[in-house]
PyMOL Python script that loads the backbone (N, CA, C, O; Angstrom):
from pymol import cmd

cmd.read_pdbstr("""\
ATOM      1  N   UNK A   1      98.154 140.704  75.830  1.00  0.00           N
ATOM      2  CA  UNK A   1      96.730 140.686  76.032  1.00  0.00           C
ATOM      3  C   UNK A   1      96.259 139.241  76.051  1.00  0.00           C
ATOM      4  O   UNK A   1      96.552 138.312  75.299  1.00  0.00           O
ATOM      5  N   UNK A   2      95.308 139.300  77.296  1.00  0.00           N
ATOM      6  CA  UNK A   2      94.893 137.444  76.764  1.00  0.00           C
ATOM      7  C   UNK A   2      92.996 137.620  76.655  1.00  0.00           C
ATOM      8  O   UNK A   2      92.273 138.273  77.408  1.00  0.00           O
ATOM      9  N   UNK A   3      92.755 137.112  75.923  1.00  0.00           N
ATOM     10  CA  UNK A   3      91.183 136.766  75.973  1.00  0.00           C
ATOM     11  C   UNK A   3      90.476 135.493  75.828  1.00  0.00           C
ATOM     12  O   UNK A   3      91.135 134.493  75.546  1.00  0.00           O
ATOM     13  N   UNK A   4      89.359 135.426  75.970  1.00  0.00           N
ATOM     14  CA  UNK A   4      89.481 134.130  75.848  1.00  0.00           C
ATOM     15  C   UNK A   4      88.383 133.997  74.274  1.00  0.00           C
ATOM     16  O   UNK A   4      87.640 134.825  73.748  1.00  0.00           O
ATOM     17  N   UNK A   5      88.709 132.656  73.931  1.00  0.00           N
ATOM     18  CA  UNK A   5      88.103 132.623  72.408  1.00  0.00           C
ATOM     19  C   UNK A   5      87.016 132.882  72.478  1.00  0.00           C
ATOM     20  O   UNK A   5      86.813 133.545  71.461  1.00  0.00           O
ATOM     21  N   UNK A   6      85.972 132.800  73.102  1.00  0.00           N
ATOM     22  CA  UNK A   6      84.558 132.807  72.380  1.00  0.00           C
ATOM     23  C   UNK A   6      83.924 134.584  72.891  1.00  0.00           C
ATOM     24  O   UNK A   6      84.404 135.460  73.610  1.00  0.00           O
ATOM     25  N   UNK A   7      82.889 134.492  72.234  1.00  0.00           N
ATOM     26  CA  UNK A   7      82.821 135.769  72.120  1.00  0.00           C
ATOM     27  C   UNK A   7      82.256 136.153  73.071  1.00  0.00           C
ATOM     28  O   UNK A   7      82.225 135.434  74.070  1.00  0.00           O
ATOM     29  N   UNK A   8      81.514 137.642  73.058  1.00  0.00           N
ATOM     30  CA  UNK A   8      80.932 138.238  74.779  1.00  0.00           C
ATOM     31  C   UNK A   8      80.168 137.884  75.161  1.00  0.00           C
ATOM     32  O   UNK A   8      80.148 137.980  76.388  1.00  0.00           O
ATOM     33  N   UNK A   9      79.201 137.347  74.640  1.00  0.00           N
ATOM     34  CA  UNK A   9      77.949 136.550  75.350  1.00  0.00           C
ATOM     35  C   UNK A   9      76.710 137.496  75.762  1.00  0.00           C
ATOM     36  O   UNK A   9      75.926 137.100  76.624  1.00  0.00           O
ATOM     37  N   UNK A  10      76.539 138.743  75.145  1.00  0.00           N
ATOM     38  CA  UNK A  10      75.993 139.826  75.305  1.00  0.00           C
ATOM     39  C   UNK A  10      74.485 139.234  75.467  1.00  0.00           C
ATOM     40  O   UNK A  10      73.685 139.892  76.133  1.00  0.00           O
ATOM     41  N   UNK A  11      74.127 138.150  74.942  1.00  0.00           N
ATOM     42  CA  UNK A  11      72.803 137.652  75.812  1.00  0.00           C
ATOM     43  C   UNK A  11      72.324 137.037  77.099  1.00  0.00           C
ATOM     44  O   UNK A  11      71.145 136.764  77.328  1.00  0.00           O
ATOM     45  N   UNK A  12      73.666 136.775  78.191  1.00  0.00           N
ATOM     46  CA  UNK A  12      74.061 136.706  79.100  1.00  0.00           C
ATOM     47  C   UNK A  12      74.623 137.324  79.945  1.00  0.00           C
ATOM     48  O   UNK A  12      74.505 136.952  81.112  1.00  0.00           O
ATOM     49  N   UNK A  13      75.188 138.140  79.711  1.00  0.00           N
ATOM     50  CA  UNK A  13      75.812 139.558  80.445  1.00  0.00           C
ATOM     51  C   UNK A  13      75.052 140.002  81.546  1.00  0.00           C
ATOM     52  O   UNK A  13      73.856 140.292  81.569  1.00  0.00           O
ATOM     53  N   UNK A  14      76.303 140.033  82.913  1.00  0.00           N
ATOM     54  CA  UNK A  14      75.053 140.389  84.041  1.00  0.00           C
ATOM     55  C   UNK A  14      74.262 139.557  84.701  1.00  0.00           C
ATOM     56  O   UNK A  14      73.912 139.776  85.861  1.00  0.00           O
ATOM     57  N   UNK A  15      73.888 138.475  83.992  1.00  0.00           N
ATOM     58  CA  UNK A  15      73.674 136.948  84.941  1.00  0.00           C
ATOM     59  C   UNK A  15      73.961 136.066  85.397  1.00  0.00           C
ATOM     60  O   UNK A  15      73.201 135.156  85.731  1.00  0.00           O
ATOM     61  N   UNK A  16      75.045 136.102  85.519  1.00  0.00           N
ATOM     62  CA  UNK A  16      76.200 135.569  86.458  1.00  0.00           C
ATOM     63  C   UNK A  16      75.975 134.113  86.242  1.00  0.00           C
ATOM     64  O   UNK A  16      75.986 133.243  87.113  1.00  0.00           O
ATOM     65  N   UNK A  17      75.755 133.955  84.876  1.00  0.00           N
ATOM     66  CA  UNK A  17      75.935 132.352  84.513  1.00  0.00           C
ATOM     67  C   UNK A  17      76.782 131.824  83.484  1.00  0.00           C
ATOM     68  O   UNK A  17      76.626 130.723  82.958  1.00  0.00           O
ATOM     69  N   UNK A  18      78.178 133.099  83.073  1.00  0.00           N
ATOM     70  CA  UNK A  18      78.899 132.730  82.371  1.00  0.00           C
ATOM     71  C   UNK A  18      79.552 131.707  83.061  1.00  0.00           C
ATOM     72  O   UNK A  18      79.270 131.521  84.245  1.00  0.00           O
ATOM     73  N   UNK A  19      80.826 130.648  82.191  1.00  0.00           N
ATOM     74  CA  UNK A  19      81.612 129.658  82.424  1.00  0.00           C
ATOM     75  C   UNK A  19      82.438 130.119  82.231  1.00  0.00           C
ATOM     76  O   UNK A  19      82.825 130.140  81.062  1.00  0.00           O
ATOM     77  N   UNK A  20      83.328 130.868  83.429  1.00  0.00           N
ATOM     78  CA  UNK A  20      84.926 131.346  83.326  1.00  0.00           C
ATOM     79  C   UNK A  20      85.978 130.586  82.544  1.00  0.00           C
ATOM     80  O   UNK A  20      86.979 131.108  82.053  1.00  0.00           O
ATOM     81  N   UNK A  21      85.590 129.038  82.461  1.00  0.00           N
ATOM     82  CA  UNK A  21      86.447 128.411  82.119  1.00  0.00           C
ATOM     83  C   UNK A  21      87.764 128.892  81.236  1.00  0.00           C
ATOM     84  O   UNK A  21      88.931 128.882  81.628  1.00  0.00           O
ATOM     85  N   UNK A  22      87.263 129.323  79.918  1.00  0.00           N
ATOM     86  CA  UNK A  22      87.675 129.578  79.273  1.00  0.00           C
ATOM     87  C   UNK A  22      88.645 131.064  79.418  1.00  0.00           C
ATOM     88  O   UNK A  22      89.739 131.182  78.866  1.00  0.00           O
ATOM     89  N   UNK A  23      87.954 132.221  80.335  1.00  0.00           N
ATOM     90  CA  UNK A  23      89.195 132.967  80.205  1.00  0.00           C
ATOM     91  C   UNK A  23      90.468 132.841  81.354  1.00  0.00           C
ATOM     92  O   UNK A  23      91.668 133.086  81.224  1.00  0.00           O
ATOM     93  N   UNK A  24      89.650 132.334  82.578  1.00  0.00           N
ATOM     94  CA  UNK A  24      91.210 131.646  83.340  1.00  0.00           C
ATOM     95  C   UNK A  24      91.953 130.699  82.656  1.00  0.00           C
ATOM     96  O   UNK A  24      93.009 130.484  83.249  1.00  0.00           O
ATOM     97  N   UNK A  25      91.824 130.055  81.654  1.00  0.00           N
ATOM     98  CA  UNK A  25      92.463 128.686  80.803  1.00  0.00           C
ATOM     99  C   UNK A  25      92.855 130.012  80.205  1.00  0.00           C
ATOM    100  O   UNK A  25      93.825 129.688  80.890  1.00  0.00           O
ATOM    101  N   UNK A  26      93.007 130.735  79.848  1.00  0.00           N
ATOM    102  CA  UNK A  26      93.120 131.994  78.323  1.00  0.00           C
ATOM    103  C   UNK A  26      94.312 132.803  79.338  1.00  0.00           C
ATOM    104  O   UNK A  26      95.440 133.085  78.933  1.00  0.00           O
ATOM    105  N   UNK A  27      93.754 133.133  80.861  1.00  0.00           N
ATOM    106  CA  UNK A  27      95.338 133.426  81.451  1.00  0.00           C
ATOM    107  C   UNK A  27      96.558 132.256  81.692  1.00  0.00           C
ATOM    108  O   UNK A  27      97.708 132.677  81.811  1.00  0.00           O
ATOM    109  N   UNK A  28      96.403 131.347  81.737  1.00  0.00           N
ATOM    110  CA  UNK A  28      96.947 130.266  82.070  1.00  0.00           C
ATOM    111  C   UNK A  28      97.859 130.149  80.916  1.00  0.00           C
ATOM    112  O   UNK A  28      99.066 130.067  81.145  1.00  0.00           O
ATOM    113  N   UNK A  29      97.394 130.132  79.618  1.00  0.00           N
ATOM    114  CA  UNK A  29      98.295 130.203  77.792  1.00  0.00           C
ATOM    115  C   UNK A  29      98.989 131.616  78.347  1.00  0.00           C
ATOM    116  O   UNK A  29     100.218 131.572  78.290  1.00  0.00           O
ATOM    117  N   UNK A  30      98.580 132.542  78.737  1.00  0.00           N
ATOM    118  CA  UNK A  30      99.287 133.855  78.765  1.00  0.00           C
ATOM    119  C   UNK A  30     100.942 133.662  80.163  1.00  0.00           C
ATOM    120  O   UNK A  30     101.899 134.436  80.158  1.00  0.00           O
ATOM    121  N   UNK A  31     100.858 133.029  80.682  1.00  0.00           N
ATOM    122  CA  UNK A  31     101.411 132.744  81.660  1.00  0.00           C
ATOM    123  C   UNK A  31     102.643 131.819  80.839  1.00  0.00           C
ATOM    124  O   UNK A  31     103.781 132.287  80.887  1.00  0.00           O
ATOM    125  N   UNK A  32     102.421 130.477  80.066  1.00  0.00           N
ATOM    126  CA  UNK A  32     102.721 130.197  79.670  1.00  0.00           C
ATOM    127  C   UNK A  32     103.685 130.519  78.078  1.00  0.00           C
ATOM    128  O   UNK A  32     104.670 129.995  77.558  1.00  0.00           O
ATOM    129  N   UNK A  33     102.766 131.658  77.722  1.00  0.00           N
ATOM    130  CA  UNK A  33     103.966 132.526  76.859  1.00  0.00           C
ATOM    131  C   UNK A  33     104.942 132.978  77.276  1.00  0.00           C
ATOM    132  O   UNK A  33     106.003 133.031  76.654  1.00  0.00           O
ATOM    133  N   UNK A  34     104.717 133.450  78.593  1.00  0.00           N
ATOM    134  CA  UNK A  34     105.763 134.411  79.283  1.00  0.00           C
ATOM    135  C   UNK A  34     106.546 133.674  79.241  1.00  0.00           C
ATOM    136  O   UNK A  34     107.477 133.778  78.443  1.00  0.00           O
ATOM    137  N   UNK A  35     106.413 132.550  80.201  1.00  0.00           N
ATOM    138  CA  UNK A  35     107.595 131.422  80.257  1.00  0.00           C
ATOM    139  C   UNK A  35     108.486 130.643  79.223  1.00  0.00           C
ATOM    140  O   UNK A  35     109.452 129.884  79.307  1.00  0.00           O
ATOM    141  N   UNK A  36     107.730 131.171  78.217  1.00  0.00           N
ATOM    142  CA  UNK A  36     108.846 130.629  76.922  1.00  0.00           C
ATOM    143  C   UNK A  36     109.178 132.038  76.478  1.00  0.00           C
ATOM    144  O   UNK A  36     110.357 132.009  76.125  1.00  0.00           O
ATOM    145  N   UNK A  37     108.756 133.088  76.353  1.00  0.00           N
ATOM    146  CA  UNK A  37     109.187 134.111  75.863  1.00  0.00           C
ATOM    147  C   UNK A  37     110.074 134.512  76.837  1.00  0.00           C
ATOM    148  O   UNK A  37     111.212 134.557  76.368  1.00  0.00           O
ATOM    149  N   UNK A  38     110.031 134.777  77.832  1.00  0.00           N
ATOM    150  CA  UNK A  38     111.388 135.428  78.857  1.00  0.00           C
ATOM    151  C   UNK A  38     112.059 134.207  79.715  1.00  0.00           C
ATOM    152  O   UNK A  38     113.140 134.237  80.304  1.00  0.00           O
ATOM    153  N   UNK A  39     111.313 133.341  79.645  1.00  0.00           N
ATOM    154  CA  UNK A  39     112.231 132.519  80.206  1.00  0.00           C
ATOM    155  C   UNK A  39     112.038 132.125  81.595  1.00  0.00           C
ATOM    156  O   UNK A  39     112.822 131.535  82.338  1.00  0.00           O
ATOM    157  N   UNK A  40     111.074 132.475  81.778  1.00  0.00           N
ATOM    158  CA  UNK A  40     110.023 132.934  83.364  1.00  0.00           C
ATOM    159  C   UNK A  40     110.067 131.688  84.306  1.00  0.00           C
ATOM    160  O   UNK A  40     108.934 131.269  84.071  1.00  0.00           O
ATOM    161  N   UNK A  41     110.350 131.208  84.795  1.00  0.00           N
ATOM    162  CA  UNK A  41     109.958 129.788  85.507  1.00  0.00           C
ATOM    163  C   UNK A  41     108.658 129.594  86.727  1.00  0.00           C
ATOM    164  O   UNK A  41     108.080 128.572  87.096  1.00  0.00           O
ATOM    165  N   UNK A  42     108.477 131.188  87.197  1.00  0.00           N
ATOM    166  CA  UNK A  42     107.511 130.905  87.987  1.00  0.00           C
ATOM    167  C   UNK A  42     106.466 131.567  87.294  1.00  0.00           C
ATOM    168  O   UNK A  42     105.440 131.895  87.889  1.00  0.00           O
ATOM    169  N   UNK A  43     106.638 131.793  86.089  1.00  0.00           N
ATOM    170  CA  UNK A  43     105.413 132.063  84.837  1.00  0.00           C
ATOM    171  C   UNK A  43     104.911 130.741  84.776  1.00  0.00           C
ATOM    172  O   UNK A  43     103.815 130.485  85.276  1.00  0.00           O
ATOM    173  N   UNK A  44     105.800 129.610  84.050  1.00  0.00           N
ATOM    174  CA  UNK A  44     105.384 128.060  83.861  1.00  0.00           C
ATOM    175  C   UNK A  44     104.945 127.603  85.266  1.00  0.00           C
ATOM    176  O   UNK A  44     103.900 126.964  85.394  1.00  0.00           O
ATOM    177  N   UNK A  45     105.500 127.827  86.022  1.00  0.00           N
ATOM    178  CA  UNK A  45     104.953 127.140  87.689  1.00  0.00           C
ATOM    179  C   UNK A  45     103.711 128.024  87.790  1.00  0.00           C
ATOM    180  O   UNK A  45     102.777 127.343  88.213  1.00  0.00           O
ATOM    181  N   UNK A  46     103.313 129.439  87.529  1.00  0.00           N
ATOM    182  CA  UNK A  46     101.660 129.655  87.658  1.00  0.00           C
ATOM    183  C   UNK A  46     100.710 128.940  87.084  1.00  0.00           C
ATOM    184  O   UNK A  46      99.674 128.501  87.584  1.00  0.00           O
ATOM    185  N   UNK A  47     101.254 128.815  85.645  1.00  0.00           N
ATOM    186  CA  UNK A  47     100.276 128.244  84.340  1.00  0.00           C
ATOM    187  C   UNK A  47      99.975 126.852  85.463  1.00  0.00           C
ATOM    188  O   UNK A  47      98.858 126.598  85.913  1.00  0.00           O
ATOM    189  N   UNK A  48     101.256 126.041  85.780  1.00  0.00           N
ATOM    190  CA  UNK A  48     100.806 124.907  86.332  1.00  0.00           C
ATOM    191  C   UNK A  48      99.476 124.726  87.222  1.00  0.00           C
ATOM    192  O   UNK A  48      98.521 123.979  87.009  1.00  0.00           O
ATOM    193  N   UNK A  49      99.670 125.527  88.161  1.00  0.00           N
ATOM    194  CA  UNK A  49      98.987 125.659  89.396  1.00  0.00           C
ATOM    195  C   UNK A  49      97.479 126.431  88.639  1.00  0.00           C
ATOM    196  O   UNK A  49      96.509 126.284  89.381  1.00  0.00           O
ATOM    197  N   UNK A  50      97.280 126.900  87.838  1.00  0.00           N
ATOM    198  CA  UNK A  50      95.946 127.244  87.274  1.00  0.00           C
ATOM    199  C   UNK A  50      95.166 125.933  86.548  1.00  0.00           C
ATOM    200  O   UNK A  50      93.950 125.829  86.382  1.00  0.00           O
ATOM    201  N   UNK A  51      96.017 125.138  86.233  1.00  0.00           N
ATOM    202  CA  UNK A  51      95.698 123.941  84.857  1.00  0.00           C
ATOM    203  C   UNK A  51      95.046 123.235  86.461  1.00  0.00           C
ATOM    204  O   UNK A  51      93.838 123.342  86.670  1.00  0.00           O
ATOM    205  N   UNK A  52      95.994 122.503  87.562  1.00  0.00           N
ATOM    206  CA  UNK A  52      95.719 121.537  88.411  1.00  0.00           C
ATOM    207  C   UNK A  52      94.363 122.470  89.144  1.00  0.00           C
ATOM    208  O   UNK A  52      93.503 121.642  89.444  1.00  0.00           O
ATOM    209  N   UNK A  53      94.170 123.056  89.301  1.00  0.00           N
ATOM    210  CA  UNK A  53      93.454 124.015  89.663  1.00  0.00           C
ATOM    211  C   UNK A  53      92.052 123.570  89.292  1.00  0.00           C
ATOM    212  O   UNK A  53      91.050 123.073  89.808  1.00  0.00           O
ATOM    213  N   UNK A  54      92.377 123.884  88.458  1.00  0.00           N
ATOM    214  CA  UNK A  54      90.369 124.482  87.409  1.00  0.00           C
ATOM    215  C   UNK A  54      90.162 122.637  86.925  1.00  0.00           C
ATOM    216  O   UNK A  54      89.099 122.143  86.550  1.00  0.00           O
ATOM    217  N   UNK A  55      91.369 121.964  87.061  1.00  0.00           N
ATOM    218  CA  UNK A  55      91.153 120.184  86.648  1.00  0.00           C
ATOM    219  C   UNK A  55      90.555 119.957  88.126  1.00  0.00           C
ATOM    220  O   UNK A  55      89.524 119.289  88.207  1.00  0.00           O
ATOM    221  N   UNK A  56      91.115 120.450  89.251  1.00  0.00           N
ATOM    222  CA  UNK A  56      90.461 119.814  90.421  1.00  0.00           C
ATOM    223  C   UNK A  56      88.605 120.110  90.684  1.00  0.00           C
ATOM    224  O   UNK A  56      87.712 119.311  90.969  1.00  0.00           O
ATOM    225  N   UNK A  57      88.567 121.880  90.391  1.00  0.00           N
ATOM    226  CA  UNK A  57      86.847 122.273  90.167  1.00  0.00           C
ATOM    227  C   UNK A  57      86.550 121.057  89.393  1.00  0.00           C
ATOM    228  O   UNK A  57      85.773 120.192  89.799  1.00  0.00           O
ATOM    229  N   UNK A  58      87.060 121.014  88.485  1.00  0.00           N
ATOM    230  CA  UNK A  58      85.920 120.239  87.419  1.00  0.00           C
ATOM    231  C   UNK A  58      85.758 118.851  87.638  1.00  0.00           C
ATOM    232  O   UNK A  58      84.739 118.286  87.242  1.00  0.00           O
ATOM    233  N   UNK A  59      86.837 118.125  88.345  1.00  0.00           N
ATOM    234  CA  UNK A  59      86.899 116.976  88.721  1.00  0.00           C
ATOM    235  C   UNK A  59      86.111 116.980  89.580  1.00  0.00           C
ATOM    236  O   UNK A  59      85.249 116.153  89.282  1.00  0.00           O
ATOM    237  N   UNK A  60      85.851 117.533  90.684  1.00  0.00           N
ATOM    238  CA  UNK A  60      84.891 117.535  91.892  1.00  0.00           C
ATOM    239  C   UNK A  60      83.875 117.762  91.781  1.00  0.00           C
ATOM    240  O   UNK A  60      83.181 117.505  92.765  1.00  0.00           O
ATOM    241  N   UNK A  61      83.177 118.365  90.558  1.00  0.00           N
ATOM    242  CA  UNK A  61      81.984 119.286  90.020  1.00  0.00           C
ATOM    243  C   UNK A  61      81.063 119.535  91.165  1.00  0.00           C
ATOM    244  O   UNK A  61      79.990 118.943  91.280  1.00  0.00           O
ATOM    245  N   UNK A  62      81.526 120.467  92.049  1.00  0.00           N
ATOM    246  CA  UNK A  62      80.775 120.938  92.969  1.00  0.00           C
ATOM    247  C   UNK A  62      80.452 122.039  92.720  1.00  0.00           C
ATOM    248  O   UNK A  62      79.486 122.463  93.355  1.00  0.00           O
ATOM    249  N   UNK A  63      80.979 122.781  91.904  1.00  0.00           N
ATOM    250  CA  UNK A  63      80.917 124.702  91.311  1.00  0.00           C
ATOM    251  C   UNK A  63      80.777 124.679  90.194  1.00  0.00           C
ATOM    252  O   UNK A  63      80.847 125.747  89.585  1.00  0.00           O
ATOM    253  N   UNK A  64      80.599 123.815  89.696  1.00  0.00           N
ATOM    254  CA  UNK A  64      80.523 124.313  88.126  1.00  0.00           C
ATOM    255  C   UNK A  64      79.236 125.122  87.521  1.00  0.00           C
ATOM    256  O   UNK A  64      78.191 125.110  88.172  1.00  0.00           O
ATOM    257  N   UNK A  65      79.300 125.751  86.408  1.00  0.00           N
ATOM    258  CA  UNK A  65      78.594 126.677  85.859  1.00  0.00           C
ATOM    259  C   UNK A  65      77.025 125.874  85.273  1.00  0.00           C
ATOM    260  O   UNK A  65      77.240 124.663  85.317  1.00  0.00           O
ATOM    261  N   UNK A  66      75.870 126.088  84.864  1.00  0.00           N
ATOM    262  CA  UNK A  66      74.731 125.279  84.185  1.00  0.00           C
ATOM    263  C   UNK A  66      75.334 124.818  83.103  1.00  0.00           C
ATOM    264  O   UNK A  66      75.207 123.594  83.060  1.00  0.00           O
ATOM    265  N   UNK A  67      76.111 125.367  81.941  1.00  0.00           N
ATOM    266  CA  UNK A  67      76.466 124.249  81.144  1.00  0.00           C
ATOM    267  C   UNK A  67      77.149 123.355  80.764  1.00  0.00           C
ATOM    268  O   UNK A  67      77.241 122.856  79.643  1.00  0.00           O
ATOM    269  N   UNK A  68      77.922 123.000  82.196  1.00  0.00           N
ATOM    270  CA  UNK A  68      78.348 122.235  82.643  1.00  0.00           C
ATOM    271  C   UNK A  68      77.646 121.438  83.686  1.00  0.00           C
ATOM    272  O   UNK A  68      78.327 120.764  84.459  1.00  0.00           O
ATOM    273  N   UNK A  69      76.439 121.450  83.775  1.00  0.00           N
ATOM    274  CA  UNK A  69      75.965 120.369  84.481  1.00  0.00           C
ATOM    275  C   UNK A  69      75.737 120.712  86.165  1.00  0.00           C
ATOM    276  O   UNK A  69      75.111 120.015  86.964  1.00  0.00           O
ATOM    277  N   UNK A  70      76.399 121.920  86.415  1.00  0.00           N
ATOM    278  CA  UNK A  70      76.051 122.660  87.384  1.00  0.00           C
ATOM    279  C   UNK A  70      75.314 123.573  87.824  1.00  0.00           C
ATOM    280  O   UNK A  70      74.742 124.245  86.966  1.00  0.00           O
ATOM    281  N   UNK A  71      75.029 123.974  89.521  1.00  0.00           N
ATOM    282  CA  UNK A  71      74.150 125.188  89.872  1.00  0.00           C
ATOM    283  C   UNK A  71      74.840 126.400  90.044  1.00  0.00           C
ATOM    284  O   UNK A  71      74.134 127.375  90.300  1.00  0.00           O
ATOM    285  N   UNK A  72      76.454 126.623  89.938  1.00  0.00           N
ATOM    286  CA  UNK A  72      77.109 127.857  90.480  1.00  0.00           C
ATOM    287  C   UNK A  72      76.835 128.602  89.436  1.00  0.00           C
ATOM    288  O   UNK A  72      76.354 128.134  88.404  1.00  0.00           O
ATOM    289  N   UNK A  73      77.211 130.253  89.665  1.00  0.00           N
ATOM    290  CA  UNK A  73      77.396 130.878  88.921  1.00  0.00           C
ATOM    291  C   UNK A  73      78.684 131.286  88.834  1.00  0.00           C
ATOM    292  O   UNK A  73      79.488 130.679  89.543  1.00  0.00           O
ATOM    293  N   UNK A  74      79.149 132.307  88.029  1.00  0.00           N
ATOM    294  CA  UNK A  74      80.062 132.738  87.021  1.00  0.00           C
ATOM    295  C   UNK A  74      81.500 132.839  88.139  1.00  0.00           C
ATOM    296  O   UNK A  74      82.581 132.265  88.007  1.00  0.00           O
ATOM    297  N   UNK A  75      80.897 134.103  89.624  1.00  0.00           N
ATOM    298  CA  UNK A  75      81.502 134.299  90.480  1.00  0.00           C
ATOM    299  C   UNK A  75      82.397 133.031  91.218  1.00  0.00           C
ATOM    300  O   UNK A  75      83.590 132.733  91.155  1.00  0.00           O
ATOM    301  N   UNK A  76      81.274 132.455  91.923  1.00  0.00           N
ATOM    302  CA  UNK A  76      81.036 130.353  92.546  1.00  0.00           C
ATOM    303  C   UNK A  76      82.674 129.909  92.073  1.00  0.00           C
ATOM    304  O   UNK A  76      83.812 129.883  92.540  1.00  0.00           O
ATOM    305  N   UNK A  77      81.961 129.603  90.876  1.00  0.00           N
ATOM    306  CA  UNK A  77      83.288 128.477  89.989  1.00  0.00           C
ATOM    307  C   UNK A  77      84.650 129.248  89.911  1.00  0.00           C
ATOM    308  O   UNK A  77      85.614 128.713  90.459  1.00  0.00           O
ATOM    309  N   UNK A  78      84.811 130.379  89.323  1.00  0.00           N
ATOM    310  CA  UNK A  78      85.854 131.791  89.417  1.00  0.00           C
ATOM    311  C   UNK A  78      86.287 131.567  90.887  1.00  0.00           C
ATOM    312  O   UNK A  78      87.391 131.023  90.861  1.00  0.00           O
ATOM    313  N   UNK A  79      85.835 131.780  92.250  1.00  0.00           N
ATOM    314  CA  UNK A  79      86.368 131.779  93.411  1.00  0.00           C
ATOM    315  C   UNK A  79      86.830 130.193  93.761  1.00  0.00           C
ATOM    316  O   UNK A  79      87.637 129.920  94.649  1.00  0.00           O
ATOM    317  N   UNK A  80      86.368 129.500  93.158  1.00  0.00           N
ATOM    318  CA  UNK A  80      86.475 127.833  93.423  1.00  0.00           C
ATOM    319  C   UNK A  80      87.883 127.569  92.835  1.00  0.00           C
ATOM    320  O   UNK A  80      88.799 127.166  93.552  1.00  0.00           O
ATOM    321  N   UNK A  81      87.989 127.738  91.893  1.00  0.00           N
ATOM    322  CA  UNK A  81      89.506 128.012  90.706  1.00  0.00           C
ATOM    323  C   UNK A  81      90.639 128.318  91.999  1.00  0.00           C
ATOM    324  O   UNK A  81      91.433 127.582  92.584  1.00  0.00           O
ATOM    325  N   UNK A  82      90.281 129.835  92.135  1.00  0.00           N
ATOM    326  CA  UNK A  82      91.182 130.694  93.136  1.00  0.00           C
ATOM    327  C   UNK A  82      91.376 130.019  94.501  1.00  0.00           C
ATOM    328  O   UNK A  82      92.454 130.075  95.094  1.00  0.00           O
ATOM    329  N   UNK A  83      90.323 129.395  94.969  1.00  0.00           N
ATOM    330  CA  UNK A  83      90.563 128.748  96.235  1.00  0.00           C
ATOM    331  C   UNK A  83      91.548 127.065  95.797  1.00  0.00           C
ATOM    332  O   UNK A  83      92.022 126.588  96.828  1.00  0.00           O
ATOM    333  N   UNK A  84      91.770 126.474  94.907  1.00  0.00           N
ATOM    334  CA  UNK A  84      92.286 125.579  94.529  1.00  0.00           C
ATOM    335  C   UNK A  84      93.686 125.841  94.390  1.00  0.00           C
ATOM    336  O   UNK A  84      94.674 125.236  94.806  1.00  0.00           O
ATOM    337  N   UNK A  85      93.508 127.174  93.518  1.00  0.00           N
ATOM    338  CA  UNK A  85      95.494 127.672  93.409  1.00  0.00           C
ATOM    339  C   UNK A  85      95.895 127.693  94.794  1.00  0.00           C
ATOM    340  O   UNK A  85      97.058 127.963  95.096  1.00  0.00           O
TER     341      UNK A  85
END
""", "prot")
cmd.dss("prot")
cmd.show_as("cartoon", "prot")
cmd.util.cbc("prot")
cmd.orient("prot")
């Protein structure tokens, strides 16, 4: 199971202004277990490609979320990630 640390945000829910950050970084550790737990190599080569990934969004800050200093929402930055992998 992976989640990510902070909690649901139930005063936000539905407004599409959460910051994924944290649970794609939360699959990225999960990816990275695999790869030490079984031994996975294209487990560690995903984790990679998620880390350079979500470093390139944020480096470019063209998608990022409002509390990060951005106008995207939750979806925006989430598809920005995915278009980077």
């Amino acid at each position: 199971m992976s989640q990510a640390t902070h909690g649901s945000a139930p005063d936000i829910a539905g407004k599409g202004i959460a910051n994924p950050y944290a649970m794609i970084m939360s699959g990225k550790m999960l990816f990275e277990w695999l790869s030490r737990k079984r031994g996975e190599p294209k487990a560690a080569a995903a984790a990679r490609l998620i880390e350079k990934a979500m470093d390139a969004v944020i480096s470019e800050a063209k998608t990022l979320t409002p509390d990060l200093g951005g106008k995207a929402g939750t979806t925006q930055m989430g598809d920005a990630v995915a278009a980077a992998v």
